[in-house]
C-alpha positions as CSV (number, residue, x, y, z in Angstrom):
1,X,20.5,19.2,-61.8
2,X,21.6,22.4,-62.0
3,X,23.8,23.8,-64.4
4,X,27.1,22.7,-63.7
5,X,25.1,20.7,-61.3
6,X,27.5,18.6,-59.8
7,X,30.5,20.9,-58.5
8,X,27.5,23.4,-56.7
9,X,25.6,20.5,-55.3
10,X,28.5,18.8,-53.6
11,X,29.8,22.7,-52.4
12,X,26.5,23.2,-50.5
13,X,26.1,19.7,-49.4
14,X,29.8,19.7,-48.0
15,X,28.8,22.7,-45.8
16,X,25.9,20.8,-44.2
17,X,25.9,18.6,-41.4
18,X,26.5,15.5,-42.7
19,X,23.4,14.3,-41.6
20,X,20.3,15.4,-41.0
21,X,20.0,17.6,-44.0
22,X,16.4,17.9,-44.8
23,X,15.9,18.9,-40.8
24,X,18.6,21.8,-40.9
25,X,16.4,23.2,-43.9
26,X,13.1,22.7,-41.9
27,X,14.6,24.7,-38.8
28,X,16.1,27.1,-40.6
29,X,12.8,27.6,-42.5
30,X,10.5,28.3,-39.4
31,X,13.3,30.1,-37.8
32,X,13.2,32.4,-40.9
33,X,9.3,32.3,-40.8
34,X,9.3,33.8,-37.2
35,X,11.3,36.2,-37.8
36,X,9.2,37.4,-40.8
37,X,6.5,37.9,-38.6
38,X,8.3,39.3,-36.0
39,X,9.0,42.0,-38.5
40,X,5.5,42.8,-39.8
41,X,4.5,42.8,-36.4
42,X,6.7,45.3,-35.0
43,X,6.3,47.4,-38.3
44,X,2.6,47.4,-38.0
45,X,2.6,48.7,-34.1
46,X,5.2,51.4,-35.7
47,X,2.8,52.3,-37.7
48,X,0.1,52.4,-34.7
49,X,2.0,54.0,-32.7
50,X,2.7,56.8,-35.2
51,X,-1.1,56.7,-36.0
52,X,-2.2,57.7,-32.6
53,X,0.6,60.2,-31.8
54,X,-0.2,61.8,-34.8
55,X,-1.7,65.2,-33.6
56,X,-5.2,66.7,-34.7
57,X,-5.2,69.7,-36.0
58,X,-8.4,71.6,-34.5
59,X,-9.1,74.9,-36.5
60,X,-10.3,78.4,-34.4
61,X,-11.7,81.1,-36.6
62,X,-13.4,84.7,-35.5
63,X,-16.8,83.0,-35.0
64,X,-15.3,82.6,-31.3
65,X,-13.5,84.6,-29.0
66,X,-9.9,82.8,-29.3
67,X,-7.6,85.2,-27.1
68,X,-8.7,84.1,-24.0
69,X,-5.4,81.6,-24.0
70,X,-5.6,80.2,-20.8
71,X,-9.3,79.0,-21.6
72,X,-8.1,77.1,-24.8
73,X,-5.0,75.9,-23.5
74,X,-7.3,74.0,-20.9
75,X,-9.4,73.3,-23.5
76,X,-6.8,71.5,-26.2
77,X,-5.8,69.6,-22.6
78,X,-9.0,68.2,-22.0
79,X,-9.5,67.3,-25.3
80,X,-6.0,65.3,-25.5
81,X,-7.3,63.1,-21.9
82,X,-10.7,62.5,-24.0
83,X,-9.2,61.7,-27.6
84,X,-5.5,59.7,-25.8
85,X,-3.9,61.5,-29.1
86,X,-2.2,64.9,-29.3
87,X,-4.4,68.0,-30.2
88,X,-2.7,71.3,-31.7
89,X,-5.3,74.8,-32.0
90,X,-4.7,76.6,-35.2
91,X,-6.1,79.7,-34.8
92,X,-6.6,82.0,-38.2
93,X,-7.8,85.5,-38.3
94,X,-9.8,85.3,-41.1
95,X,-12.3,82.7,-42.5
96,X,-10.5,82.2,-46.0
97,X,-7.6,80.8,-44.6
98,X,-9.4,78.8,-42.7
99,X,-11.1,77.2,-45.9
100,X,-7.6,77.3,-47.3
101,X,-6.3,74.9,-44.5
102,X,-9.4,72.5,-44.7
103,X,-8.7,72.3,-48.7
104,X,-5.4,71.5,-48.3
105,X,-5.7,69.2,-45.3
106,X,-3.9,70.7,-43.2
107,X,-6.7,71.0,-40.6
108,X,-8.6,68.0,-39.2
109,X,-11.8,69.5,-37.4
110,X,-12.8,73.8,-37.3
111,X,-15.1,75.8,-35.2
112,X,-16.2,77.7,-38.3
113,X,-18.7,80.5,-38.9
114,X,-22.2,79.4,-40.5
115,X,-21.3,80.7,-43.9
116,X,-17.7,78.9,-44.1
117,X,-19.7,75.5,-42.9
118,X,-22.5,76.6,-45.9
119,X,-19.9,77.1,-48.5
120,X,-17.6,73.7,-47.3
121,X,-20.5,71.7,-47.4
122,X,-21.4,72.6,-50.6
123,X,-18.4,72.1,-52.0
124,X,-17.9,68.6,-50.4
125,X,-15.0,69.9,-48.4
126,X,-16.3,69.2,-44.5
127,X,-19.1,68.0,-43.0
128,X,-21.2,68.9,-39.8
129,X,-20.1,67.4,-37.0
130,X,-21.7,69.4,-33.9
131,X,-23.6,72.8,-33.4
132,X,-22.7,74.4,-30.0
133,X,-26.1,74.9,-27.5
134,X,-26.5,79.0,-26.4
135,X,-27.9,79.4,-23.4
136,X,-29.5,76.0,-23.9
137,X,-30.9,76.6,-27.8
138,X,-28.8,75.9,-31.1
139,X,-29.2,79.6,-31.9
140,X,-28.0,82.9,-32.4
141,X,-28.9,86.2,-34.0
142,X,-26.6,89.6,-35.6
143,X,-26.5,92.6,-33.4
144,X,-26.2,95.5,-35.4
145,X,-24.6,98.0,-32.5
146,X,-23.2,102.1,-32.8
147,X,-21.7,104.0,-30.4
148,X,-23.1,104.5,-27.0
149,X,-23.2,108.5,-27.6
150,X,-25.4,107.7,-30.5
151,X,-29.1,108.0,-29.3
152,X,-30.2,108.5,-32.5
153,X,-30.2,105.6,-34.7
154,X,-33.0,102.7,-34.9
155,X,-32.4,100.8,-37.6
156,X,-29.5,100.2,-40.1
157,X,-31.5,102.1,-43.0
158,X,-30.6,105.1,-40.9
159,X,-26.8,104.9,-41.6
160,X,-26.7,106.0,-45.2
161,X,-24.0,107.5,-46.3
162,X,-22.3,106.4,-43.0
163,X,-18.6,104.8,-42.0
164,X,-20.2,100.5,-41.7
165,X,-17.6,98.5,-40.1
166,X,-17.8,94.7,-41.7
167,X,-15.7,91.4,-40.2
168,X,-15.0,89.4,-42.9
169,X,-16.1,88.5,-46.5
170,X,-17.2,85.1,-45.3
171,X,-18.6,86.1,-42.2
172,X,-23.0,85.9,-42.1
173,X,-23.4,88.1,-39.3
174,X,-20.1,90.5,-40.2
175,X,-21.2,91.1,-43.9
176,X,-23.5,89.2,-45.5
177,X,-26.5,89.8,-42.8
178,X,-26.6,93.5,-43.4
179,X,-25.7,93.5,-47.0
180,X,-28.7,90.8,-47.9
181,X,-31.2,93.6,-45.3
182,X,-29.9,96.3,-47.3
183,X,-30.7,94.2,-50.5
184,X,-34.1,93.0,-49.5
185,X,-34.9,96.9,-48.6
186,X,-34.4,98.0,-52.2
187,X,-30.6,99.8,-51.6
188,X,-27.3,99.1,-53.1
189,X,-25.2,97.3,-50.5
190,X,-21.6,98.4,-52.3
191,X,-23.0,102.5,-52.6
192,X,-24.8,102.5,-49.5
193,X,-22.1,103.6,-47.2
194,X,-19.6,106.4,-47.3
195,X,-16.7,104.3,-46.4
196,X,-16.5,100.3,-45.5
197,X,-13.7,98.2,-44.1
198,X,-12.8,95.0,-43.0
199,X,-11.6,94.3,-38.9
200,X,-11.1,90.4,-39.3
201,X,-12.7,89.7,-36.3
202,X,-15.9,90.1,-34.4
203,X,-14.4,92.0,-31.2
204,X,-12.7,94.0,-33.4
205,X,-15.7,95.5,-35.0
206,X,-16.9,96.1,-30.9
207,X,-12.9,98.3,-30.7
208,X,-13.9,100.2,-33.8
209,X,-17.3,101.2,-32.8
210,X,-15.9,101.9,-29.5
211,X,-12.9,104.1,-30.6
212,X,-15.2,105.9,-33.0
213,X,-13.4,104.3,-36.2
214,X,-16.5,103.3,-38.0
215,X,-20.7,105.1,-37.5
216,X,-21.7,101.5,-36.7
217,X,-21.0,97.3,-37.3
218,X,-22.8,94.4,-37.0
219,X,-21.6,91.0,-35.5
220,X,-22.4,87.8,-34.0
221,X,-24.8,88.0,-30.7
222,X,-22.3,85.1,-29.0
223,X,-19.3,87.2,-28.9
224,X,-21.0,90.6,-27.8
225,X,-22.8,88.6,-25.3
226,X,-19.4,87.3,-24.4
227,X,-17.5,90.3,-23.8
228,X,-20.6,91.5,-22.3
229,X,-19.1,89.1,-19.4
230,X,-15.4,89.3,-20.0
231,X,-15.1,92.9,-20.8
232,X,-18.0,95.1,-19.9
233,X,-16.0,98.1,-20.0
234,X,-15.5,97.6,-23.9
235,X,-19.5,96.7,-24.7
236,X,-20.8,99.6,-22.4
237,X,-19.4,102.1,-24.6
238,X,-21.5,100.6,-27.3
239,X,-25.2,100.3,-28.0
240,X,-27.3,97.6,-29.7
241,X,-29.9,99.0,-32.2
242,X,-31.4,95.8,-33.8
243,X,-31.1,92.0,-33.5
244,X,-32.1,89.8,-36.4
245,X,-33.9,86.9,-36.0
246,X,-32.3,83.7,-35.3
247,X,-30.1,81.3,-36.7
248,X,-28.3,78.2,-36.6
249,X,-25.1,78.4,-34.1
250,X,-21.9,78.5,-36.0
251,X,-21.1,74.7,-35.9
252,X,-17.7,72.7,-35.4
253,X,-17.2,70.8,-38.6
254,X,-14.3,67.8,-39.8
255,X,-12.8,67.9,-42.9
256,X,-14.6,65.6,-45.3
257,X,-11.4,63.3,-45.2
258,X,-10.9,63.1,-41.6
259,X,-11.6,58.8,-40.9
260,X,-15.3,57.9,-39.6
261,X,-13.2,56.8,-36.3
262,X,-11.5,60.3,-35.6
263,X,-15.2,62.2,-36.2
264,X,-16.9,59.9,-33.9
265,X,-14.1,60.5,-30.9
266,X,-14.8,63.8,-31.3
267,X,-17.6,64.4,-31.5
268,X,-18.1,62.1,-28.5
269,X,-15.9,64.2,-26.3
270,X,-17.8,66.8,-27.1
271,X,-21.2,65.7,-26.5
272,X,-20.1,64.2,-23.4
273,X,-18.6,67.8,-22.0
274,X,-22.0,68.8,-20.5
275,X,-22.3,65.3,-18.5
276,X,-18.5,65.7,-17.2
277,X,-17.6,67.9,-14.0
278,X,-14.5,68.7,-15.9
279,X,-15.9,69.3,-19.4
280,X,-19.1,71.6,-17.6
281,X,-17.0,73.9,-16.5
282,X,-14.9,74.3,-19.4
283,X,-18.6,75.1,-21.3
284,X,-19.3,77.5,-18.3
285,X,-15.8,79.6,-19.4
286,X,-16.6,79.5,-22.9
287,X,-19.9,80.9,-22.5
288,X,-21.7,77.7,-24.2
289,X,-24.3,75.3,-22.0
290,X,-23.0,72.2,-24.5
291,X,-23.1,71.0,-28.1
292,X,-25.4,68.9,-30.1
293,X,-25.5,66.6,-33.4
294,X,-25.5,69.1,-36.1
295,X,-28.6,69.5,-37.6
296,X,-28.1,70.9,-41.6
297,X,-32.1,72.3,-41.6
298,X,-30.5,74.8,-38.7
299,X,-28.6,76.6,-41.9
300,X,-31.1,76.5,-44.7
301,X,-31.8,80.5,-43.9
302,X,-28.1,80.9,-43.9
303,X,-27.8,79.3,-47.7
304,X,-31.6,81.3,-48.7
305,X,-29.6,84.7,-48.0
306,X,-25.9,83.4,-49.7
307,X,-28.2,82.0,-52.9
308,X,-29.8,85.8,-52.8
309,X,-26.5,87.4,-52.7
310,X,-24.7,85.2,-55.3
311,X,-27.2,86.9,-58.0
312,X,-26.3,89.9,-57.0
């Protein structure tokens, strides 16, 4: 009984049928079960839904050429047929932020330079995911280039005292290349030059050789080979003095939270580019032959020279 048991038990048995009691419960029971279920299920495709229509966020840093819009616009559309899920480009103009955007997940996947990969792999930020294939090999080298009107100069120990024209702080070919050469060669890297600056980008060290701003610059072979193609005007008034031996192809990498699912989608669609009409000539425009699994053994010269360095 409950308390004042009999008054509320004969108030909710007078508005029941006055038969068939226990079967009214029953009913109403399942009817409420159903619609329980009903309501987890729609929820839970809600939450599907949202799931796949939630966009990745695909970093672009100055390892590549990223104003050729056109290209990447085809590029993010490909990608979006291959992955069914939205795909937004975030291009940066210099490496930190790109870092930045990885650490704060904001970013889901980056084509990143070889020393960004280095440093987010050491600190458990990212993880390889593929290296791009160069004219068929997982490889590039530095080009250390000067002015076309410059005859004269053989070898980057000839530019004492000179205007050096560096990319970025994180960049290997764009400043820590020449700076762990100039180390290994006995000189001060931060006295060596007259006068140093920053471009934040690889083309732009090309424009300020070019224009005369800086003596000289050294950069990443895959973008001067590029604009070699794209705009030969802009490479022919420069000259290449030395290349450096080579090294692992700046890699694409996912952030170290992105789910095993998402990392395996893409880094099936992009394997798979080379083997799809579509996909081969989208490699063709951005100067690449395909991309491979990342292999970390490609980089262990990159981390030899930014262990070097970090003594310094």
């Amino acid at each position: 009984m409950f308390p004042f048991g009999n008054k509320i038990e004969s108030s909710l048995i007078y508005r029941l049928p006055s038969s068939n009691t226990e079967n009214y419960f029953i009913n109403h029971f399942i009817m409420l079960r159903k619609y329980l279920w009903l309501t987890v299920l729609l929820a839970s495709s809600a939450v599907w839904a949202n799931e796949n229509t939630q966009p990745i966020r695909f970093g672009l840093t100055p390892a590549i050429i990223h104003n050729q819009y056109e290209l990447l616009a085809d590029w993010r559309e490909y990608l979006q047929k291959k992955l069914r899920r939205p795909v937004e480009f975030v291009s940066r103009d210099s490496y930190r932020e790109t870092i930045d955007l990885i650490r704060q997940q904001k970013i889901d996947f980056a084509w990143v330079s070889t020393y960004p990969y280095v440093y987010l792999e050491d600190k458990r930020l990212a993880r390889l995911l593929v290296t791009p294939l160069y004219q068929g090999r997982p490889y590039y080298s530095f080009y250390l280039i000067v002015p076309s009107t410059d005859l004269e100069t053989k070898s980057l120990l000839q530019l004492k005292g000179k205007i050096f024209a560096y990319a970025d702080p994180y960049s290997t070919s764009g400043y820590l290349a020449p700076r762990y050469q100039l180390q290994q060669a006995g000189e001060n890297p931060n006295r060596f030059f007259r006068k140093t600056f920053f471009t934040w980008g690889h083309q732009r060290i090309v424009d300020a050789v070019a224009q005369g701003l800086a003596d000289a610059g050294s950069l990443d072979s895959f973008v001067w080979d590029t604009l070699s193609v794209i705009q030969p005007d802009l490479t022919h008034q420069t000259r290449i003095v030395a290349k450096s031996p080579e090294y692992g192809f700046p890699p694409v990498v996912a952030r170290r939270s992105v789910s095993r699912a998402d990392s395996a989608a893409m880094q099936q669609a992009l394997l798979g580019m080379a083997n799809d009409p579509e996909g081969a000539q989208l490699l063709k425009r951005l100067n690449l032959s395909g991309f491979a699994p990342g292999d970390a053994k490609l980089y262990d010269g990159i981390r030899k020279m930014m262990r070097t360095m970090a003594d310094q």
